[in-house]
C-alpha positions in Angstrom: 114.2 112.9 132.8 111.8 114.5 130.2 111.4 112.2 126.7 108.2 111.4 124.4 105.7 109.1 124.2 104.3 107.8 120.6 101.4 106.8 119.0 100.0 106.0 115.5 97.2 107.1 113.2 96.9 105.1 110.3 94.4 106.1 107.5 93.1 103.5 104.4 90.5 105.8 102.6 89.3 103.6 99.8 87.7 101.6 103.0 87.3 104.5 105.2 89.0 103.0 108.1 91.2 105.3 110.7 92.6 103.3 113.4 94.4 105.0 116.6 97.2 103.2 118.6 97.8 105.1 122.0 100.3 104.1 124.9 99.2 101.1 126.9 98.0 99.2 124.4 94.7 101.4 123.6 93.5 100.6 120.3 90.6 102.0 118.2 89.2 101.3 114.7 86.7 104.0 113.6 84.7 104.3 110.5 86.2 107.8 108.6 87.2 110.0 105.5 89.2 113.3 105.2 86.6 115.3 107.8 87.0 112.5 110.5 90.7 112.6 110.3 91.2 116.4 110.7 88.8 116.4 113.7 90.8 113.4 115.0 94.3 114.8 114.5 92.5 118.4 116.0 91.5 116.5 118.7 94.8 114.5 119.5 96.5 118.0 119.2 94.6 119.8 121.8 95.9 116.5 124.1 99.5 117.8 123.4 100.4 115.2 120.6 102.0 116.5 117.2 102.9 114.9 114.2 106.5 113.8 114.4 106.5 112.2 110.7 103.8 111.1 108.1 104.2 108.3 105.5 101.5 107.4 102.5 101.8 105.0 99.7 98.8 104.6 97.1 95.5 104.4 99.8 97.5 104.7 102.8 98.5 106.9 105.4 100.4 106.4 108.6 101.0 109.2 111.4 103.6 108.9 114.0 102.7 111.1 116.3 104.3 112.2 119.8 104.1 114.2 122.9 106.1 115.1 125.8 105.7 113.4 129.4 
């Protein structure tokens, strides 16, 4: 039976910090501003993932994103 799998992207710019969590508990915390977050978000797309819904609140900015299985 077809169904998604989820991620996030969260984005604090006033510390330029971008972390990524992916299925199975892959987690990364990169160094990043606008540029890096585009190319991230590029790159996550050409995987199959797109942005399901996007929240922000003062320096903040989460992505859920999703792709089929």
């Amino acid at each position: 039976m077809p169904g998604y799998e989820f991620a996030t992207l969260e984005w604090i710019w006033t510390e330029s910090s971008i972390q990524v969590n992916l299925p199975g508990g892959d987690e990364r915390i990169l160094p990043g501003g606008h540029d890096q977050v585009v190319a991230l978000l590029s790159h996550l797309g050409a995987q199959g993932w797109d942005v399901a819904t996007c929240a922000g609140v003062s320096n903040w900015l989460l992505w859920t994103l999703r792709r089929q299985r």
